[in-house]
C-alpha positions in Angstrom: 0.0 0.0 0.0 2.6 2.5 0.6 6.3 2.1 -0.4 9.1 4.3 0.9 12.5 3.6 -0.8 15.7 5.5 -0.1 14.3 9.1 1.6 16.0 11.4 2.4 15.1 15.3 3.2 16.7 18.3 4.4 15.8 21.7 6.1 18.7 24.0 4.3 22.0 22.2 5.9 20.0 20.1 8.0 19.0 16.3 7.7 15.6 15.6 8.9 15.2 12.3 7.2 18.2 9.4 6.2 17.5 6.8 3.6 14.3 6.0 4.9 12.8 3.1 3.4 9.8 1.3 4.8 7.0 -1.2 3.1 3.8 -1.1 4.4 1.2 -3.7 2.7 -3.3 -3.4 2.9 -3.9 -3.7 7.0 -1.1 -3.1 8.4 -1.3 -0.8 11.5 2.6 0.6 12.1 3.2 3.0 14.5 5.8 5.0 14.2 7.9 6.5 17.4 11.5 8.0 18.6 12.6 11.4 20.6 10.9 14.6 19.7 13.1 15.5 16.8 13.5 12.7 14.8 11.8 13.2 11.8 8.8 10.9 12.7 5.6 13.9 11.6 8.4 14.7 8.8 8.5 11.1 7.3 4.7 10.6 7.8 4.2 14.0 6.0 6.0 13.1 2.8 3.3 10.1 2.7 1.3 12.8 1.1 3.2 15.1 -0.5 2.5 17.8 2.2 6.4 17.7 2.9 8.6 17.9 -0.2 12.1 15.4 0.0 15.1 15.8 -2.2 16.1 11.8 -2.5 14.2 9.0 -3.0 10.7 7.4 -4.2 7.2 7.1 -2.3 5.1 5.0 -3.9 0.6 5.1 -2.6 -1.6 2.3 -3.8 1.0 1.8 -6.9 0.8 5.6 -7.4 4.4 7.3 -7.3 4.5 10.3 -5.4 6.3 12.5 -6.8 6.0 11.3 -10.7 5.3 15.2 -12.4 2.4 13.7 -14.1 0.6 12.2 -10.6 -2.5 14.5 -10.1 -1.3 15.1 -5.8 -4.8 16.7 -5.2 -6.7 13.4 -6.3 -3.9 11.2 -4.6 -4.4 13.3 -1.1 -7.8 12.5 -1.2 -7.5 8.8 -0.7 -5.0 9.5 2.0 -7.0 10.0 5.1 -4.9 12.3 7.7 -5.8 13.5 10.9 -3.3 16.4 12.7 -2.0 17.1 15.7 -4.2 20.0 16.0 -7.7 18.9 14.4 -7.5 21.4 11.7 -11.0 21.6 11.3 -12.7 25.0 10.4 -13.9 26.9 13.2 -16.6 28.9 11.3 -18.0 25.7 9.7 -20.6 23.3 11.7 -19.6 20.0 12.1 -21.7 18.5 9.5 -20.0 21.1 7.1 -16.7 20.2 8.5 -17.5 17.0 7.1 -18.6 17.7 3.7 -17.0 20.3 2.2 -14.1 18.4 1.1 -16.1 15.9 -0.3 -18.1 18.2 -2.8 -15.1 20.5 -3.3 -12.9 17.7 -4.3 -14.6 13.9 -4.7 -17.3 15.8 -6.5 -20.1 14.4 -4.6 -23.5 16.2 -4.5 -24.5 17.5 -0.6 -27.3 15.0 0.0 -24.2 12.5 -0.5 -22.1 13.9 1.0 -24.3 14.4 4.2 -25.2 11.1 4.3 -21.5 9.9 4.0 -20.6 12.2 6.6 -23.2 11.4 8.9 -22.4 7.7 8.9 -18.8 8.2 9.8 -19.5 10.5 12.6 -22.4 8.4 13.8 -19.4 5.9 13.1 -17.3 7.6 16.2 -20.1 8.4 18.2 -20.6 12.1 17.7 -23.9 12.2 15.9 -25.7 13.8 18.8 -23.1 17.3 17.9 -23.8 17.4 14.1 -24.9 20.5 14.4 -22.7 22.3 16.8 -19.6 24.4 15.6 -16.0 23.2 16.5 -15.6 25.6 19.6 -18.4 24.0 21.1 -16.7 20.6 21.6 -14.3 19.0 24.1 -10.7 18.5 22.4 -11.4 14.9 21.9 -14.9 15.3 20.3 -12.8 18.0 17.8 -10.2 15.0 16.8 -12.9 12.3 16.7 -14.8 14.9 14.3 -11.1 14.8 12.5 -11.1 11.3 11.6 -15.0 10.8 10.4 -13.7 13.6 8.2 -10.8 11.8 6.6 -13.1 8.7 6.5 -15.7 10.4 5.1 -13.2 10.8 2.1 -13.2 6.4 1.5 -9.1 6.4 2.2 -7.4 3.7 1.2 -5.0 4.4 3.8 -5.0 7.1 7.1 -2.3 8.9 8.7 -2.4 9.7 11.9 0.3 12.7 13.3 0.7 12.2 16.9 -3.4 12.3 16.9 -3.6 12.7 21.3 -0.8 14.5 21.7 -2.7 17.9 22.0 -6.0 16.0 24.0 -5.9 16.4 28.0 -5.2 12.7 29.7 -9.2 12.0 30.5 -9.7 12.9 26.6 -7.4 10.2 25.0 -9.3 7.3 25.4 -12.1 7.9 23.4 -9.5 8.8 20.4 -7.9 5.6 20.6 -10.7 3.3 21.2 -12.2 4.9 17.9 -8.2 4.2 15.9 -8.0 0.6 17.7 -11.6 -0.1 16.2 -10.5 1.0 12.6 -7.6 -0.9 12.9 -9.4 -4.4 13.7 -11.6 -3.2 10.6 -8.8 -3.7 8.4 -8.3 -0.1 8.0 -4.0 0.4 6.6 -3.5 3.3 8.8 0.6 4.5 9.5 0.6 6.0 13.5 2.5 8.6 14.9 2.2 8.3 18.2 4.1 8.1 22.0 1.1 5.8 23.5 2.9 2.5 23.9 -0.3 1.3 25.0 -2.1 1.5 21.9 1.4 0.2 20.1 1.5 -2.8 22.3 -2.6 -3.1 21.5 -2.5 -2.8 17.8 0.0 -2.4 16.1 1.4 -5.0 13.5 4.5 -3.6 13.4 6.8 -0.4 15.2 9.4 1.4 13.4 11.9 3.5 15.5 13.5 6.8 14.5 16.1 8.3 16.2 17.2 11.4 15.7 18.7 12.3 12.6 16.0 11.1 10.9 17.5 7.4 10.3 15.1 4.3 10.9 17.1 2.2 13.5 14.0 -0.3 13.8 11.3 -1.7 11.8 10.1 -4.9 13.1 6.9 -6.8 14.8 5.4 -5.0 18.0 6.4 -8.4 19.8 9.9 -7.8 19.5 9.9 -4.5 19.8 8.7 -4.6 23.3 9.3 -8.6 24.1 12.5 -8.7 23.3 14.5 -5.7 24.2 18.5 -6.8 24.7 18.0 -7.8 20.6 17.3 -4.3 19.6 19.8 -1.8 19.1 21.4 0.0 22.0 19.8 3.5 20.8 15.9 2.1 21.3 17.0 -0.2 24.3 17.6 3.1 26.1 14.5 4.6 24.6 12.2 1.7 25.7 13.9 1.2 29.2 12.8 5.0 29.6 9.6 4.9 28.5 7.8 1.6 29.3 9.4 2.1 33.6 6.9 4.4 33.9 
């Protein structure tokens, strides 16, 4: 489903991303973790063209990337991603918020779209606010409003970019019961994330970046966490940080 050969990016002088190359076939879930700085929102970023690289191919659903003739616009749209920061417009009520990309760029009329949109956020359990505006709901709701919008665009494949990191504690729950339910649908979804938890939960595989932007692992989640003296020393010091606690 998505195929990352040889990537590398820079900022000016600096190297964000180092030969990168990871294969990720229809259902995988792969989170994808490291220190803040590593290039992990970077790497997922180039997945749709929303962050240019200088070396290297990407291929989507056996669509190269960053071919000149790939139309990006109709690419994006059947790659779900949901932000950090819900990115959902402020002025626009939630059933808006869920159909305005579909019109503007699937082309669907607004009866369909409303009805698409309405199943996916009946789908996370936020009909009840369809017609409320963004301000009006918790952080969570906002983010769970997120992803019935990306599926409200079919994706073949979603992105999530650290997807709780801006939630309050009480509020990440309901985000993640919502990703771990997609992912036993068979949804191919690529995870940035620091909740082992739902790594250890879901996750088919875990691919470590440290920083510098090089991959130092890419293997099953059982052993990444099961079997932590055969990892490198880098994410042994990582893990031995993160999972005491």
């Amino acid at each position: 489903m998505i195929e990352i050969k040889n990537v590398s990016k820079w900022y000016g002088p600096v190297q964000v991303l180092n030969d990168c190359s990871v294969n990720i076939n229809k259902g995988d879930v792969v989170v994808v973790c490291g220190p803040s700085g590593s290039g992990k929102s970077t790497l997922i970023k180039t997945v749709n063209g929303l962050e240019p690289i200088q070396k290297g191919n990407i291929t989507v659903d056996g669509v190269p990337l960053h071919d000149p003739s790939t139309d990006l616009p109709k690419l994006r749209s059947r790659v779900g991603m949901v932000f950090q920061h819900f990115e959902l417009f402020p002025h626009l009520s939630v059933t808006e918020n869920l159909t305005i990309a579909q019109i503007k760029v699937l082309g669907r009329s607004a009866d369909d779209a409303k009805v698409r949109g309405l199943k996916m956020l009946d789908r996370v359990g936020l009909m009840a606010h369809k017609d409320k505006f963004p301000g009006q709901l918790s952080g969570g709701q906002q983010q769970r409003v997120a992803i019935a919008r990306a599926l409200s665009m079919d994706p073949v494949v979603m992105l999530f970019d650290e997807p709780t990191s801006a939630l309050d504690p009480e509020m990440v729950g309901e985000v993640l019961d919502v990703m771990v339910s997609l992912a036993k649908e068979g949804m191919t979804m690529m995870v940035v994330t620091h909740e082992m938890g739902f790594a250890r939960k879901v996750a088919s595989r875990v691919i470590f970046i440290d920083v510098g932007g090089r991959i130092l692992e890419d293997c099953s989640k059982d052993e990444f966490f099961g079997n932590p003296d055969g990892r490198q020393p880098r994410t042994k010091d990582f893990l031995n940080k993160i999972l005491q606690h």
